[in-house]
C-alpha positions as CSV (number, residue, x, y, z in Angstrom):
1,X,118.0,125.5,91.3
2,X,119.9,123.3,93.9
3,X,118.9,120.0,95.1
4,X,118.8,121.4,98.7
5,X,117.1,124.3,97.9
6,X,114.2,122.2,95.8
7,X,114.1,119.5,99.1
8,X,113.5,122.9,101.3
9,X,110.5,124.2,98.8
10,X,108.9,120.5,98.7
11,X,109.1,120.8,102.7
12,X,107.8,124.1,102.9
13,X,104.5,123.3,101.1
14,X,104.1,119.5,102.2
15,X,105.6,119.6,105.9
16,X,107.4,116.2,106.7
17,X,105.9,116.3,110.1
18,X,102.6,115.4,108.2
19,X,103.7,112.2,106.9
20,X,102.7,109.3,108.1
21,X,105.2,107.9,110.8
22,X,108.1,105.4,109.5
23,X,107.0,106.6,105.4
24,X,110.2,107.2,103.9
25,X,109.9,110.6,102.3
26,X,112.1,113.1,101.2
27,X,115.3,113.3,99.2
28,X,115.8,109.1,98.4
29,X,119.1,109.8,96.0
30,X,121.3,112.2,95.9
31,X,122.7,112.5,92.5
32,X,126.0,113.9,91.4
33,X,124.3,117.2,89.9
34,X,123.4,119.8,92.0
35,X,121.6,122.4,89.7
36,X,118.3,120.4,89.1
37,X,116.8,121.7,85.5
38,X,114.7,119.6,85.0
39,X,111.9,117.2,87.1
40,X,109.7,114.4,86.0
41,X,106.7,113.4,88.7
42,X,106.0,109.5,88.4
43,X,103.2,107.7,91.0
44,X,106.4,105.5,91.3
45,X,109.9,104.2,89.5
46,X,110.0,101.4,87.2
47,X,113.1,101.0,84.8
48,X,110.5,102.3,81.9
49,X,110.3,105.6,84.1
50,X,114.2,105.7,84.3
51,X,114.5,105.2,80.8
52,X,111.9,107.9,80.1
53,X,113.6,110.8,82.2
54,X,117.4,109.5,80.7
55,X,115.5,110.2,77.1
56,X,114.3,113.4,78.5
57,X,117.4,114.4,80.6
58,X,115.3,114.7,83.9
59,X,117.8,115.6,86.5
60,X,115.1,115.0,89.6
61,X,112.4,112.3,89.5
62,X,109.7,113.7,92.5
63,X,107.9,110.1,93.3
64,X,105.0,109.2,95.2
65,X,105.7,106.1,96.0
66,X,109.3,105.8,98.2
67,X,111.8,103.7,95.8
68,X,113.5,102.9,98.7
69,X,111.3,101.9,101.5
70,X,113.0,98.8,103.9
71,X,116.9,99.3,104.5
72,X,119.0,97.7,101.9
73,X,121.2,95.5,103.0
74,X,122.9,95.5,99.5
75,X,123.0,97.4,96.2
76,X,122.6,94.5,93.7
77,X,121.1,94.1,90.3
78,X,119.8,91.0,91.2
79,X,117.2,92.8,93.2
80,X,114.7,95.1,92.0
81,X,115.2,97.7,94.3
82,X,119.1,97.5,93.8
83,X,118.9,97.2,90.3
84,X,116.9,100.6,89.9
85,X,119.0,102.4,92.5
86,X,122.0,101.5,90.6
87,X,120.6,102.8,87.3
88,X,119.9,105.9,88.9
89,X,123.0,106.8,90.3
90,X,124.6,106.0,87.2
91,X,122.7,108.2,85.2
92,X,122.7,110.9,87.2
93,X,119.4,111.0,88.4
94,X,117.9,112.2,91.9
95,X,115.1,110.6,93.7
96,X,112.5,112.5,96.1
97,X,109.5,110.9,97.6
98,X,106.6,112.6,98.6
99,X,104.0,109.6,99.6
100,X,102.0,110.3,102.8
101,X,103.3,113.8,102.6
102,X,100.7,114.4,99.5
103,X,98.0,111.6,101.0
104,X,98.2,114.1,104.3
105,X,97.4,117.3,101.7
106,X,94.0,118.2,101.8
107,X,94.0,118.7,98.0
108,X,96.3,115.1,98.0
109,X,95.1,111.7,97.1
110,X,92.1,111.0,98.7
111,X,90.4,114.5,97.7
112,X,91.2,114.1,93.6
113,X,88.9,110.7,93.5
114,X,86.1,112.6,95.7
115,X,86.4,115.6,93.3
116,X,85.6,113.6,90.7
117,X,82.7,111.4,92.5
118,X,81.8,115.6,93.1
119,X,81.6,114.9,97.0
120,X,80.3,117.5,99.1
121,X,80.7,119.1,102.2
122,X,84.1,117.7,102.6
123,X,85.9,117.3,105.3
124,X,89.4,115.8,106.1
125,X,88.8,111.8,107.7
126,X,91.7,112.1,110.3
127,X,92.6,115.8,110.7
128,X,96.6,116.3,111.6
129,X,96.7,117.8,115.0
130,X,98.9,120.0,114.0
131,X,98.3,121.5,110.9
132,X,94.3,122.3,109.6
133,X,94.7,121.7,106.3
134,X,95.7,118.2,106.3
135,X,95.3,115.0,107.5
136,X,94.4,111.5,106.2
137,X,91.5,110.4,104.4
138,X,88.5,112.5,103.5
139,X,85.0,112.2,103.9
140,X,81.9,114.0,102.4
141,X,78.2,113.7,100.9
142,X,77.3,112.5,97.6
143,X,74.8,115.5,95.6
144,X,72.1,113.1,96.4
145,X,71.5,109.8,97.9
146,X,72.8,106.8,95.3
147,X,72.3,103.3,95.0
148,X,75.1,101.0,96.0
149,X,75.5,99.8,92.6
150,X,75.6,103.6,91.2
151,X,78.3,104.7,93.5
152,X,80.2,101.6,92.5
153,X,80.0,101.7,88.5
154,X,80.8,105.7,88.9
155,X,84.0,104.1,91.1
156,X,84.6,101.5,88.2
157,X,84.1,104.2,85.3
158,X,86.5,106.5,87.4
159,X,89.4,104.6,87.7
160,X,88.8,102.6,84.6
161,X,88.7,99.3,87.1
162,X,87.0,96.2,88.0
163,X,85.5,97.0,91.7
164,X,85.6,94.1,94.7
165,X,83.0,95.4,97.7
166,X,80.6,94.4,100.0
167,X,76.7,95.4,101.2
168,X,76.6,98.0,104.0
169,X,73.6,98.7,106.1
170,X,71.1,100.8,103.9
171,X,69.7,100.8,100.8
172,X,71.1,104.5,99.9
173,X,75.0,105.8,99.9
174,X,75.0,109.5,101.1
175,X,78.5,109.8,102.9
176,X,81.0,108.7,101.6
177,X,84.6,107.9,103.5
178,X,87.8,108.2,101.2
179,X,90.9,107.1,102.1
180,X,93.6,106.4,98.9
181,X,95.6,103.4,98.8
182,X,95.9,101.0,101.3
183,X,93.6,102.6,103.9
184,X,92.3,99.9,105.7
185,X,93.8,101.1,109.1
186,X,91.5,103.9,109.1
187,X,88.3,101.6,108.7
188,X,87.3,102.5,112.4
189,X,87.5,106.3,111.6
190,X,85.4,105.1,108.5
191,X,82.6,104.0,110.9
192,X,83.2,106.9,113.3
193,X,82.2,109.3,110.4
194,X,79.1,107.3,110.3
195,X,79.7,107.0,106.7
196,X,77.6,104.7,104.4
197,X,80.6,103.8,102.4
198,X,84.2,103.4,102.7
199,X,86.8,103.8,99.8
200,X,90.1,102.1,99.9
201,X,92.3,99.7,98.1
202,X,93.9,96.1,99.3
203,X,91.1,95.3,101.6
204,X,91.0,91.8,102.6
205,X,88.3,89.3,102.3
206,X,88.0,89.1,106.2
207,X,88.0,92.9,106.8
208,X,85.0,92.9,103.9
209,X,83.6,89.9,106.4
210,X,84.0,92.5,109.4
211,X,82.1,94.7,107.9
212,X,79.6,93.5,105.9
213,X,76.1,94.6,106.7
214,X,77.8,97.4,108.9
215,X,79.5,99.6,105.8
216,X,80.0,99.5,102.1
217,X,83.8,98.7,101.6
218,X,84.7,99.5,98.0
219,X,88.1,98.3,96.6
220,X,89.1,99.6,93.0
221,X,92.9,98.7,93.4
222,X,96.1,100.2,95.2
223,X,97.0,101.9,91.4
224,X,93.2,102.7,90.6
225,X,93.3,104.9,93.4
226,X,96.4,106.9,92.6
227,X,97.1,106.7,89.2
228,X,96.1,110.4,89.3
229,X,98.8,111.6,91.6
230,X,101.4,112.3,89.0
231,X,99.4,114.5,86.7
232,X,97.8,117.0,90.0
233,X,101.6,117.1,91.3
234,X,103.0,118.1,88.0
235,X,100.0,120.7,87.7
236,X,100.3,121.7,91.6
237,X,104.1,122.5,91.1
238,X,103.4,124.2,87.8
239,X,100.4,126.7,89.0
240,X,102.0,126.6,92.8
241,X,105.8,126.6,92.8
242,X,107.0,129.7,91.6
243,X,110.6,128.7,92.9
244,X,110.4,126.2,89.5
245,X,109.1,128.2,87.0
246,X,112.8,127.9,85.2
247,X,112.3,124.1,85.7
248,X,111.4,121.7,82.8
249,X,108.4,119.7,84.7
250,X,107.3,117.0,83.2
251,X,103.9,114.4,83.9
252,X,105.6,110.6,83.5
253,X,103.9,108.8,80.3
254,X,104.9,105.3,81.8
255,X,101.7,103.4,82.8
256,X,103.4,101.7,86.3
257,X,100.4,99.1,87.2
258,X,102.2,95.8,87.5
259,X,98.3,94.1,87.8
260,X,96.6,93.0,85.2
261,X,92.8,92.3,85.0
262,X,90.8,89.7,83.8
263,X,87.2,90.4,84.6
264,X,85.6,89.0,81.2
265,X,82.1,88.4,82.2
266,X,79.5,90.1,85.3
267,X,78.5,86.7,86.3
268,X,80.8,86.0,88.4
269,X,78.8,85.9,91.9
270,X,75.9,83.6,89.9
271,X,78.3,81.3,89.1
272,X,80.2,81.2,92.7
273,X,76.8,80.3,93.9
274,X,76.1,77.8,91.8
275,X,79.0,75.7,92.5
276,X,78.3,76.0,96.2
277,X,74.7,74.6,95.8
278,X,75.9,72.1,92.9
């Protein structure tokens, strides 16, 4: 199947009008092979992830995360961004991003982690004015009111991650906002929904100040949240995309996180206080 023709079927089922504006999605690197046969889905590329689709002769890496996101100025192997795009060219290798397109899919991101919390009565945060079935965010009801420190440890068990949040307003989480990655520009629709917590990564220790007392923010990490991504795109373009059936697809095996955690004891907050009233 031809590049083109592949950049046309991605289109047709995530529209590029539904990204967010100024994402850079869609084809990233144009190799020198036109036929694609073969197509690895990765959350994002790290030289592992190169080496893994050169080992498995992938033609077409589909990424969620942009490679390429600010102009390069150069193409350098003193810079990561240079250095990768180099190696990819060199092997032969296209590069498509789908990003905000899949975040805007109302079976994207932010609806796999509410799936598994088994949110109900879900609705999209931020519909797209355009389209119905997508937007940004979701939001929905837990099966029955939780505890604060339930909802958490189910968020921590979920994406296998230490959890930074704050205290909302009540002693009971029924709705529950959702927005995957770095969603802390959608905090007001967060409140709008009148949810009692809001999901999101990168959220800074003022916004958490902002908030607190107001709504539960709940921060499991920018990877926590997406890690998923590349295993329901390889299974959406297997069940979904019959245009690929004679396509090797392939899940990447490459764990991407660049963070690591240290979180050896719970006792963290006791101990903060008990420097502050030393």
């Amino acid at each position: 199947m031809k590049l083109s023709e592949i950049c046309n079927v991605i289109n047709k089922h995530f529209p590029p009008e539904t990204a967010i504006e100024g994402d850079r999605v869609g084809l990233q690197i144009q190799s020198d092979i036109d036929d694609v046969q073969s197509i690895l889905f990765t959350l994002e590329i790290t030289d592992e992830v190169i080496n893994e689709a050169i080992k498995e002769n992938i033609d077409l890496i589909i990424t969620f995360h942009p490679l390429i996101y600010r102009p390069l100025k150069t193409i350098a192997n003193d810079e990561r961004v240079g250095r990768l795009v180099t190696k990819l060219i060199k092997n032969s290798i296209a590069v498509v991003a789908v990003h905000t397109l899949y975040d805007a899919f109302i079976e994207g991101t932010s609806r796999i982690l509410a799936d598994k919390l088994g949110l109900q009565n879900i609705d999209l945060l931020v519909p797209d004015k355009a389209y119905q079935d997508r937007g940004m965010g979701i939001v929905g009801e837990l099966p029955t009111p939780s505890s604060l420190e339930q909802l958490v440890s189910n968020v921590s068990d979920i994406c296998a991650a230490p959890i930074r949040y704050n205290v909302g307003k009540g002693d009971k989480i029924l709705k529950v906002a959702i927005v995957g990655g770095s969603g802390t520009s959608f905090l007001n629709h967060a409140i709008r929904s009148k949810a009692d917590a809001f999901i999101t990564a990168d959220v800074t220790y003022h916004i958490f100040h902002a908030v607190k007392g107001e709504l539960a923010l709940i921060d499991p990490g920018h990877y926590e949240m997406e890690q998923f991504v590349p295993i329901f795109l390889h299974k959406y373009f297997t069940e979904n995309v019959p245009e690929m059936q004679d396509i090797k697809l392939m899940q990447t095996s490459i764990h991407t996180n660049p963070v690591i955690h240290f979180a050896g004891r719970d006792t963290y907050s006791e101990e903060q206080i008990n420097i502050i009233n030393h």
